[in-house]
C-alpha positions as CSV (number, residue, x, y, z in Angstrom):
1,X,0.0,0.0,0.0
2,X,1.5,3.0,-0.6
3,X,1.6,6.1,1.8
4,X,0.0,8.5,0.4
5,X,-3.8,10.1,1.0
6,X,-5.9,12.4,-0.5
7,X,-8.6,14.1,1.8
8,X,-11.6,16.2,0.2
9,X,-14.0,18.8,1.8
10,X,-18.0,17.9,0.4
11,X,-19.6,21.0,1.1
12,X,-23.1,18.8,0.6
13,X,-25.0,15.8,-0.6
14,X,-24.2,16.3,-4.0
15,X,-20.6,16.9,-3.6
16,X,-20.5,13.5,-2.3
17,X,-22.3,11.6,-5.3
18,X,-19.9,13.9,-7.9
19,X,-17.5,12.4,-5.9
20,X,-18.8,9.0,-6.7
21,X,-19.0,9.6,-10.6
22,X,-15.4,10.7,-10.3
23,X,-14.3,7.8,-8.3
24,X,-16.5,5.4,-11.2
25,X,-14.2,7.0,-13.4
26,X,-10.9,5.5,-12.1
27,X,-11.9,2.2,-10.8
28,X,-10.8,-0.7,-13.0
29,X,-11.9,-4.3,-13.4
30,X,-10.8,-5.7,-10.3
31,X,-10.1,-3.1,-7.6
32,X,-12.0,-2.9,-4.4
33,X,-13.5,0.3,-2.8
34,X,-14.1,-0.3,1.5
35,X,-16.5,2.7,2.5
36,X,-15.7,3.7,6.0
37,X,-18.0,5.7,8.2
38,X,-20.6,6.3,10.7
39,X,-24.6,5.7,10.1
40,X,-25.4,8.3,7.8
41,X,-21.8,9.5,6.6
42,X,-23.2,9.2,3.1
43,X,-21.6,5.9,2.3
44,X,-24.4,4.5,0.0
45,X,-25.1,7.8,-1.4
46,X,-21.0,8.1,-2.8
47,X,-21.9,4.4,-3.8
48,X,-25.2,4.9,-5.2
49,X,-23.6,8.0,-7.6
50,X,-20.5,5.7,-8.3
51,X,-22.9,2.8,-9.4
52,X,-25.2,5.2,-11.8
53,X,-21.8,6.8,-13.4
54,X,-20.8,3.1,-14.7
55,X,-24.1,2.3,-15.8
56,X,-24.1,5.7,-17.5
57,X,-27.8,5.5,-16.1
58,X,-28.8,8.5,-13.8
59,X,-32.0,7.4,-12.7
60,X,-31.1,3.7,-12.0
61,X,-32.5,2.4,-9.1
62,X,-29.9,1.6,-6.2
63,X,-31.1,0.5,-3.2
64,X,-29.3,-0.1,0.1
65,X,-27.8,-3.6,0.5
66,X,-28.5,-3.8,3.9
67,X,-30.8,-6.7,3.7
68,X,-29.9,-8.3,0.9
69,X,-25.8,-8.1,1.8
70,X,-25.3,-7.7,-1.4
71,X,-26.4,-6.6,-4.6
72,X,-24.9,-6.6,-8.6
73,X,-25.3,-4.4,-11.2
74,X,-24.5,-5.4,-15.2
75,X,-22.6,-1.6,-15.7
76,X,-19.8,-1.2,-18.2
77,X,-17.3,-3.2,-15.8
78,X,-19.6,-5.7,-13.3
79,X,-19.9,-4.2,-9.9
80,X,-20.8,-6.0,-6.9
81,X,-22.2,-4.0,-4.0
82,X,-21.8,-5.2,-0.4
83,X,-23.2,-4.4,3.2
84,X,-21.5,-5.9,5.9
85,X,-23.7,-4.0,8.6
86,X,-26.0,-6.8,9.4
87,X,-23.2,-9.6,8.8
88,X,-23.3,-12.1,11.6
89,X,-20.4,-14.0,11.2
90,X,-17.6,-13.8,8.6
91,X,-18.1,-17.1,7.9
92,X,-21.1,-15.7,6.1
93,X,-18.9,-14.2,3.3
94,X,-18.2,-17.1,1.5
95,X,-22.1,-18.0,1.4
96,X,-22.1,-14.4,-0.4
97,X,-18.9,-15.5,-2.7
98,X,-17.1,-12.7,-1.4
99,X,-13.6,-13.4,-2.2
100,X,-14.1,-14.4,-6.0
101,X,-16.4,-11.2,-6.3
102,X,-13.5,-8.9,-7.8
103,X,-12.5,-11.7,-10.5
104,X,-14.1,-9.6,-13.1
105,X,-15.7,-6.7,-11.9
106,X,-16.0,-3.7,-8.9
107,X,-16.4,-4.4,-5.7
108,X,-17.5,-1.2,-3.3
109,X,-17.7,-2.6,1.1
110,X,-19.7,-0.9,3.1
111,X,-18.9,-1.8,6.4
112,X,-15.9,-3.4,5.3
113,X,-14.1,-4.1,9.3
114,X,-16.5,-6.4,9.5
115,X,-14.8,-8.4,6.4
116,X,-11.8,-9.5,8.8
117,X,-9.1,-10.5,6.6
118,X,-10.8,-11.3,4.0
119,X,-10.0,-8.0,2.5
120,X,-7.7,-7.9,-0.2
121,X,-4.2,-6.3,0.4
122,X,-4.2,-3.8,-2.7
123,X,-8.1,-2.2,-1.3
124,X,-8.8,1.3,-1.9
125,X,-10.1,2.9,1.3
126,X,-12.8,5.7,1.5
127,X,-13.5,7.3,4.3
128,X,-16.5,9.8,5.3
129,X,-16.7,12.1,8.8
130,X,-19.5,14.6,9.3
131,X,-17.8,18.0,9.1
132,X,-19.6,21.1,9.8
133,X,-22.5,21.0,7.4
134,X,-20.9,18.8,4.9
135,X,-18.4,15.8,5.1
136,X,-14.5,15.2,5.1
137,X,-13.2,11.9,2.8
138,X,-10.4,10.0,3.3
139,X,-8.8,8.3,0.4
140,X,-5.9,5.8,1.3
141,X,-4.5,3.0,-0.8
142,X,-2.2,1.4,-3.3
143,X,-0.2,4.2,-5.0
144,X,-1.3,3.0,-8.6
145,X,-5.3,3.4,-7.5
146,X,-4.8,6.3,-6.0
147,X,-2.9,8.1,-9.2
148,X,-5.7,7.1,-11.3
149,X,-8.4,8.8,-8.8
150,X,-6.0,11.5,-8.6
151,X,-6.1,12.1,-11.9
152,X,-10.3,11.7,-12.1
153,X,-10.1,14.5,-9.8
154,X,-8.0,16.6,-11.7
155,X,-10.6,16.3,-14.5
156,X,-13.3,17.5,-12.7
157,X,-10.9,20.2,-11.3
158,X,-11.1,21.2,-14.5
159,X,-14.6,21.0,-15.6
160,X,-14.7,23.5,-12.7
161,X,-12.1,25.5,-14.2
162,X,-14.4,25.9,-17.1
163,X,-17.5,26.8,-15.4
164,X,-18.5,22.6,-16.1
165,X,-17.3,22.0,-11.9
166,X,-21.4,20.7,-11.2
167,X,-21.8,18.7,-13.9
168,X,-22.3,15.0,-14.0
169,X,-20.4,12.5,-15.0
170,X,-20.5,8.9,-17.0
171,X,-18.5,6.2,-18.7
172,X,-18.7,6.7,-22.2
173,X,-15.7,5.0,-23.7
174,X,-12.2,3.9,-23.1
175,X,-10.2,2.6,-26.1
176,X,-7.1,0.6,-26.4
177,X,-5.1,3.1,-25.4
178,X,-5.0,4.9,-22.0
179,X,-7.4,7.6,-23.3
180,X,-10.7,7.2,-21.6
181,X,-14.2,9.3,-22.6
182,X,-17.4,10.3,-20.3
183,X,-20.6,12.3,-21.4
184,X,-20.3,15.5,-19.1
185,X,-24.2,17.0,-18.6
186,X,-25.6,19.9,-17.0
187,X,-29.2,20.6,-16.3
188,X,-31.0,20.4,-20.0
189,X,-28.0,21.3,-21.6
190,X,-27.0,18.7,-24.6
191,X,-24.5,16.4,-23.0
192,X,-20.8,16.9,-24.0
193,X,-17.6,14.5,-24.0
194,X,-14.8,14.5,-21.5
195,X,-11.8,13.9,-22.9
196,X,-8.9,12.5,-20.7
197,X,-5.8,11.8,-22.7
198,X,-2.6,12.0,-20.2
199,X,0.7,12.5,-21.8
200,X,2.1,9.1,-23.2
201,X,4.3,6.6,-21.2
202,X,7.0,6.4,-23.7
203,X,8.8,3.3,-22.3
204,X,12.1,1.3,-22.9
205,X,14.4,1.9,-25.8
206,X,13.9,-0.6,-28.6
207,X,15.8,0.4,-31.2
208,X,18.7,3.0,-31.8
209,X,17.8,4.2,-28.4
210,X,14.4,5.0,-29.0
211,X,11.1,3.4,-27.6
212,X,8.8,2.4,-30.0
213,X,6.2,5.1,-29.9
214,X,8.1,7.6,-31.1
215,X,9.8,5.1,-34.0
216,X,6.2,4.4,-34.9
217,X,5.3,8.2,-34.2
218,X,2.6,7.7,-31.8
219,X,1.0,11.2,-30.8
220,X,2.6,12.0,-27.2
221,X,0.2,14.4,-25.8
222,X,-3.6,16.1,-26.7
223,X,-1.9,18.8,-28.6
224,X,-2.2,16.3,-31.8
225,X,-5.9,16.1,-31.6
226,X,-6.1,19.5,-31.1
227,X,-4.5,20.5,-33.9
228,X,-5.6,17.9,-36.3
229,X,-9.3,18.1,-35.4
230,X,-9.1,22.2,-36.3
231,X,-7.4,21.1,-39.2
232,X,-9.5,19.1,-40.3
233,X,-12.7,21.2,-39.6
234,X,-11.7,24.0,-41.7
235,X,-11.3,21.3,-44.6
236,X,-14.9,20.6,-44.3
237,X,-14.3,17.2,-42.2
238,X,-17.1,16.8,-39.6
239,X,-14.9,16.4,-36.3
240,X,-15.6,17.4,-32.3
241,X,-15.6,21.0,-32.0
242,X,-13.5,21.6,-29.1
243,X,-14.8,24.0,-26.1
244,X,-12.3,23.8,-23.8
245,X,-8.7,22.3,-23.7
246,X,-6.0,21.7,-21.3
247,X,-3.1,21.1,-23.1
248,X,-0.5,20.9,-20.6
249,X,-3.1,18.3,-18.3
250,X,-4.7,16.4,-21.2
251,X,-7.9,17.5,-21.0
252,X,-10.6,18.5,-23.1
253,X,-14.3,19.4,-23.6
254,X,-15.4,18.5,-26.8
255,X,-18.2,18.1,-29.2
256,X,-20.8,15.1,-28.7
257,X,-21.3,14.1,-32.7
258,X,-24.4,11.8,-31.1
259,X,-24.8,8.2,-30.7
260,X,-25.3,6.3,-34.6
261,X,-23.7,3.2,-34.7
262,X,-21.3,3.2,-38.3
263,X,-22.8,-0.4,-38.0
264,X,-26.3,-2.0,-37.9
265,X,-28.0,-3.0,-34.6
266,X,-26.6,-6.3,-35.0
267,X,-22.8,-5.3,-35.6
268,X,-22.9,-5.8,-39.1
269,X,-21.0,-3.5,-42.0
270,X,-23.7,-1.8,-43.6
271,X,-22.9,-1.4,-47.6
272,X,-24.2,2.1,-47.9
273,X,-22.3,3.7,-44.7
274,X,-19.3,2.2,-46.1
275,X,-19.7,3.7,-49.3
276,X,-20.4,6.5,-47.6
277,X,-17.1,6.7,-45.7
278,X,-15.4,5.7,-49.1
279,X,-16.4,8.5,-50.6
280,X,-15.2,10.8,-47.5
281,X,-11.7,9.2,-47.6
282,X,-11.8,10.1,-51.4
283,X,-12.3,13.7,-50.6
284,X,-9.9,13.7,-47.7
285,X,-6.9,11.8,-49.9
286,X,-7.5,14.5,-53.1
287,X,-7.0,17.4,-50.7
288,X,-3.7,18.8,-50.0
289,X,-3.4,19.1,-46.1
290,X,-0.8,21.7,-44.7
291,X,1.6,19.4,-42.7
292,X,1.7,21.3,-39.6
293,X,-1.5,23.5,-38.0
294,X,-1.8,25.5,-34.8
295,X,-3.4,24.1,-31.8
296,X,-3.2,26.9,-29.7
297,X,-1.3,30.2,-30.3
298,X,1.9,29.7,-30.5
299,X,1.7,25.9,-30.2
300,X,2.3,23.7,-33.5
301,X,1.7,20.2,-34.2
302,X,3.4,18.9,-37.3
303,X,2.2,15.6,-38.5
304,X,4.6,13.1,-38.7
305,X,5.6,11.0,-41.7
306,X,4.3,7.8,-41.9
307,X,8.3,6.4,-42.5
308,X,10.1,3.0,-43.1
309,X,10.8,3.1,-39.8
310,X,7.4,3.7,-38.5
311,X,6.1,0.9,-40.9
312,X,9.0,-1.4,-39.9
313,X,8.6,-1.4,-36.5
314,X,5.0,-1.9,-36.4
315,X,5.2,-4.7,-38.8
316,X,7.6,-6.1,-36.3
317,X,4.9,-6.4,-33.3
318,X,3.8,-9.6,-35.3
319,X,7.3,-11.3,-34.1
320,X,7.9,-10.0,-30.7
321,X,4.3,-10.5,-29.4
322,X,1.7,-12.8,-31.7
323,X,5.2,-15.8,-33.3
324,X,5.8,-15.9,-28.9
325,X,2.3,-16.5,-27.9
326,X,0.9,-19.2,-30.5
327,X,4.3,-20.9,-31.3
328,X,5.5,-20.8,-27.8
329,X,9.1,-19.4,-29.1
330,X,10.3,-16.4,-30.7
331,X,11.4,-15.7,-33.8
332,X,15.2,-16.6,-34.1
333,X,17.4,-14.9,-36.1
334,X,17.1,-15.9,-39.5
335,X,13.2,-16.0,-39.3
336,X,13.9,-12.1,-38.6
337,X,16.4,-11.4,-41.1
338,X,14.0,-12.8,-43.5
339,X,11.0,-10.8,-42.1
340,X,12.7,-7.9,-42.7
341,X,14.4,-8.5,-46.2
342,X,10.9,-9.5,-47.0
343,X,9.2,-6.6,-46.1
344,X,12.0,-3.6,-46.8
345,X,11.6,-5.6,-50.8
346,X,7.5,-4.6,-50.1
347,X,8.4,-1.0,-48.9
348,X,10.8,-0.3,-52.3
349,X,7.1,-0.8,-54.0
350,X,5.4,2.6,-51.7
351,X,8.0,5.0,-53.1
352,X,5.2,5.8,-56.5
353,X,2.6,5.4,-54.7
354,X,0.4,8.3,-53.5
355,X,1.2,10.1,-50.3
356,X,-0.6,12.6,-48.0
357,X,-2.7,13.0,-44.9
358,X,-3.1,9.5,-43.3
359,X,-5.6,9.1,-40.3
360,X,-4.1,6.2,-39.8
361,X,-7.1,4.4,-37.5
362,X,-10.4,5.1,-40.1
363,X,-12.7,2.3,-39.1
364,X,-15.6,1.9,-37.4
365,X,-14.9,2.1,-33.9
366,X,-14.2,5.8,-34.9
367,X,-17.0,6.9,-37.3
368,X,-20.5,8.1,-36.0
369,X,-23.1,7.9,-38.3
370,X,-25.2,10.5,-38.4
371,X,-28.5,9.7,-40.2
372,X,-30.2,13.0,-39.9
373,X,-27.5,14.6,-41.8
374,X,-26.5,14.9,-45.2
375,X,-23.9,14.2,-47.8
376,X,-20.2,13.9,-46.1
377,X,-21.9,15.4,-42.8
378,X,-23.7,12.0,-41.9
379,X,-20.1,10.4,-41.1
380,X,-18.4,12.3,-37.7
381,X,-15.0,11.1,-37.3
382,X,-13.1,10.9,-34.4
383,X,-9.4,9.2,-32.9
384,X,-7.6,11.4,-35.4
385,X,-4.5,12.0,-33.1
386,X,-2.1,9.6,-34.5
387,X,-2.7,10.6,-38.2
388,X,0.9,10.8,-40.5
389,X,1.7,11.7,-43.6
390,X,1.8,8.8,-45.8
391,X,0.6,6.0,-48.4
392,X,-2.7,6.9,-48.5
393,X,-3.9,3.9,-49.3
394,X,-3.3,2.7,-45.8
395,X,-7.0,4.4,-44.6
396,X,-8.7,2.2,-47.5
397,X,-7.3,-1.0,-46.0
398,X,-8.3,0.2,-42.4
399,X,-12.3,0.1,-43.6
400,X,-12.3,-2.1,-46.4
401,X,-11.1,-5.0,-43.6
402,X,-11.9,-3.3,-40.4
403,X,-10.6,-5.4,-38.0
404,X,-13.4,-6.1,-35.6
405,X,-15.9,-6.4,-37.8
406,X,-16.0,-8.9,-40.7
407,X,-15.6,-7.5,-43.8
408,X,-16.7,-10.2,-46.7
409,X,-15.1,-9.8,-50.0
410,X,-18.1,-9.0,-51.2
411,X,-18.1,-5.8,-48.6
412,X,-14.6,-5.3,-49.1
413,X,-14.8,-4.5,-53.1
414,X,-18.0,-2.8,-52.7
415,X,-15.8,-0.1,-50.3
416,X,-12.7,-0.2,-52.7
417,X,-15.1,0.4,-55.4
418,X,-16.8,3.4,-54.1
419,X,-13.4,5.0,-53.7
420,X,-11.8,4.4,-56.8
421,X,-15.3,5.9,-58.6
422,X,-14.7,9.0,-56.4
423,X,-11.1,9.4,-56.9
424,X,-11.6,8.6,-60.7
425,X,-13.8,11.7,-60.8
426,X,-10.7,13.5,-59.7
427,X,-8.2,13.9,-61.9
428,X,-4.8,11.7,-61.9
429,X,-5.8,8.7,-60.1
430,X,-4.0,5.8,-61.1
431,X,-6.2,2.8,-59.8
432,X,-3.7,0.0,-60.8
433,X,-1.3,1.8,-58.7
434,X,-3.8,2.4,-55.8
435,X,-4.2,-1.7,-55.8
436,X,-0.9,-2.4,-55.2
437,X,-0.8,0.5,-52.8
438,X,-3.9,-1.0,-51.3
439,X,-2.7,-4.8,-50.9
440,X,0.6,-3.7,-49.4
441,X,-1.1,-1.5,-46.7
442,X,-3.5,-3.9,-46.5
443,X,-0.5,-6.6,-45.5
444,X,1.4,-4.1,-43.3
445,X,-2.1,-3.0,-41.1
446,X,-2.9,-6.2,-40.6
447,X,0.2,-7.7,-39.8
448,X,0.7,-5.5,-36.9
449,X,-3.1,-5.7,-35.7
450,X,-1.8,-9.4,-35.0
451,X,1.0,-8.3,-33.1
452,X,-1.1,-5.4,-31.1
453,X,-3.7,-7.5,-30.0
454,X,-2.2,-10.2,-28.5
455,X,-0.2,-7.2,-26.8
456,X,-3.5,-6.1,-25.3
457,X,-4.1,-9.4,-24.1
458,X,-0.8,-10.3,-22.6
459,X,0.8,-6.6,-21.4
460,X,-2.4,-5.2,-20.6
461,X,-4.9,-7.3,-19.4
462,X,-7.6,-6.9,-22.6
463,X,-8.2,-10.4,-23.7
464,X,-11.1,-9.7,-25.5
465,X,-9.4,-8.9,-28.4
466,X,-7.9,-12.1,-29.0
467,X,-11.2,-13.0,-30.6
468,X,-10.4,-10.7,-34.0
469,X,-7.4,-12.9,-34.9
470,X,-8.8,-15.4,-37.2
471,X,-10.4,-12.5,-38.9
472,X,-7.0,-10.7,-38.9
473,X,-5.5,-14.1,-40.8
474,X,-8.4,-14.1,-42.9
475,X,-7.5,-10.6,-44.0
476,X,-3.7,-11.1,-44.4
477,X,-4.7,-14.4,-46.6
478,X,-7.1,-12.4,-48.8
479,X,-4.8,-9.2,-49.6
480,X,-1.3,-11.5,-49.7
481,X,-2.5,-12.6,-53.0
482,X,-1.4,-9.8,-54.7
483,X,1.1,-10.5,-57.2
484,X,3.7,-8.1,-55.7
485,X,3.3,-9.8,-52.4
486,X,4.1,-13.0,-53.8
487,X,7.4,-13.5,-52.0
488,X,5.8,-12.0,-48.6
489,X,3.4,-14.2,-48.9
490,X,5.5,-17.0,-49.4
491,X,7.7,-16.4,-46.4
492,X,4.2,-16.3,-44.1
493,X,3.5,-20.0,-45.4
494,X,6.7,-20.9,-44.4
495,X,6.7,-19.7,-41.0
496,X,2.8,-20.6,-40.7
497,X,2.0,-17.1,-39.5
498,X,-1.2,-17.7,-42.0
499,X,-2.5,-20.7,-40.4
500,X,-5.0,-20.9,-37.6
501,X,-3.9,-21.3,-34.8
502,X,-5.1,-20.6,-30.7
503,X,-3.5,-19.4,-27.8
């Protein structure tokens, strides 16, 4: 546990259930809240705003567990509510299935000295004392939980900043990076998004000294969205306008673009939206994009190139995390001198093809559909932070096979096909040399999605991505039959990199 504590002043009651959305807001899968306090502290209220901020559900009934001992809720991560008051005996708790309850979900204790030892040792502890009219908390705990709700604090520190300080809170989103989303409401105002994107953990040095994000070029702080989303804007691109930003903190108040799926209320592709979004990319690759824009004044972003380097290294993910999962090994030496001869051969084949603004993650996890709308304006795009400058083809392969979604090849032409028609009513489009541009991309994105998401699953804890990887062979099978990828695709046979296989 580590030593340090945060202690807050609630001037009332609903200070104390703000605090509870801004607690929901760091809690994880697994971690374990113990409310401490006297009858009437305002334990079940915290827990009762907590619980509504997961299920992004203000008016969900929370009752008291007194009676019960317990109660669950099915929020965005599982929670499991207990009250120890009328426990009898500890011996009670495993009738209740108290210590599996955090296996995969929240579990908030009221009551919780009444647990014994069956507490675990890395609990978060809250604390609530009466204090003049309002209430004093306590927060104490392992160091890591304790940054997180530190830093949930600091977000509402600055919604409060901004004039947003009552609002309310609720999940909205994480993604799988460290950036995490909540609609922020007030009264009958339309609700707005909370964006919370701390400044990247760079980590170790993998190559000529460097850690892999900035090889690959991975935005570092908010100032990239920033940037990119005014950018983009003033090109006619419908993107979050932004209301208020924090650069230095990572925070920002943004847009709400609504709440259309890209897909159909089964998860499925739907032909028109994609030709939709084909058409968008065609209008975004025929533009010329400056290379650097203005986030705040005097602050620039330039957009990055999407490099050999960049390419290479992401490429690479497929050998250091997906060949040591399913084969049990890593790649030797001569399966990586290979890999790489291989692929630096592919890369020669990029240097004709078209270049320009890349948004390098244009799929449907990141478009809203907007039915209401019209023409380009129906498709809201989002996660722009990490766009480079390079083979534009690249977005094409990142719809045309989105990865967590399946993409038939009857879907897939019907995407490719709506963007060469628009780019063909531009002038200079060579379409031969956008399909070579397009399988190579194609082979590169989804070559690293292999790598990246059994990366989720092993470094992070996110196993449910390990379900897309037969889908992600599928893909690389489909696109490696390009001609010019004839020798890539041979080495993958070889190695068995296309064949299915489970961890």
């Amino acid at each position: 546990m580590g030593g340090k504590v945060l202690e807050l002043s609630l001037a009332d009651d609903r200070a104390t259930v703000l605090l509870g959305q801004d607690i929901a807001a760091a809690l994880r899968s697994g971690d374990v809240l113990a409310l401490k306090g006297d009858l009437g502290a305002g334990k079940t209220m915290l827990a009762r705003g907590l619980i509504r901020a997961l299920a992004a559900d203000p008016e969900l009934e929370v009752p008291s567990p007194t009676f019960t001992l317990v109660q669950s809720y099915e929020t965005r991560i599982p929670v499991q509510h207990f009250d120890l008051y009328r426990l009898s005996s500890v011996d009670e708790l495993d009738e209740l299935g108290f210590d599996e309850a955090g296996g995969n979900g929240i579990v908030i204790v009221e009551w919780p000295e009444k647990a014994g030892g069956h507490l675990p040792k890395e609990t978060i502890f809250l604390t609530l004392e009466h204090e003049g009219n309002g209430r004093r908390a306590t927060l104490s705990g392992p160091a890591a939980a304790l940054a997180r709700i530190e830093r949930s604090l600091a977000a509402r520190d600055f919604l409060d900043r901004t004039g947003n300080g009552d609002s309310d809170r609720a999940l909205f989103s994480g993604d799988a990076s460290a950036r995490g989303y909540e609609t922020v409401s007030a009264g009958g105002s339309p609700p707005r998004i909370l964006m919370n994107s701390p400044r990247l953990v760079l980590g170790p040095p993998v190559r000529d000294g460097k850690p892999y994000a900035e090889i690959a070029h991975t935005a570092q702080t908010v100032t990239a969205f920033v940037a990119i989303a005014r950018m983009l804007k003033q090109g006619g691109v419908t993107v979050p306008e932004i209301f208020e930003q924090d650069l230095e903190q990572g925070f920002l108040l943004i847009e709400n673009l609504g709440d259309g799926n890209f897909l159909d209320e089964a998860g499925r592709p739907v032909p028109d939206r994609l030709t939709a979004a084909a058409q968008l990319l065609a209008k975004m690759h025929g533009k010329a994009w400056p290379e650097e824009f203005e986030a705040a004044p005097g602050v620039i972003h330039r957009i990055p190139p999407f490099d050999r380097d960049a390419m290479m290294i992401e490429v690479e993910l497929l050998l250091d995390w997906y060949v040591p999962a399913v084969f049990g090994k890593p790649a030797n030496e001569d399966e990586r001198r290979a890999f790489a001869a291989a692929w630096n051969g592919v890369f020669d084949r990029l240097e004709d093809k078209e270049h320009g603004f890349v948004h390098r993650d244009f799929q449907s996890p990141n478009i809203v559909w907007r039915a209401k709308r019209s023409g380009h304006d129906r498709l809201g795009i989002v996660d722009f932070q990490d766009a480079l400058i390079g083979p534009t083809a690249y977005d094409v392969a990142s719809i045309a096979l989105d990865a967590r979604v399946t993409m038939t090849p009857e879907l897939e032409k019907t995407t490719i096909d709506a963007y060469i028609a628009a780019r063909q009513a531009q002038t200079g489009f060579d379409a031969e040399n956008f399909a070579e541009a397009y399988a190579i991309m194609a082979a590169q994105r989804n070559s690293k999605i292999l790598g990246i998401f059994v990366r989720l699953h092993r470094r992070d804890g996110k196993p449910q991505y390990l379900r897309h990887l037969p889908r992600i062979r599928d893909y690389l099978r489909r696109v490696l039959m390009h001609p010019s990828l004839a020798e890539l695709r041979a080495l993958y046979e070889r190695l068995g990199f296309l064949e299915e296989r489970s961890l």
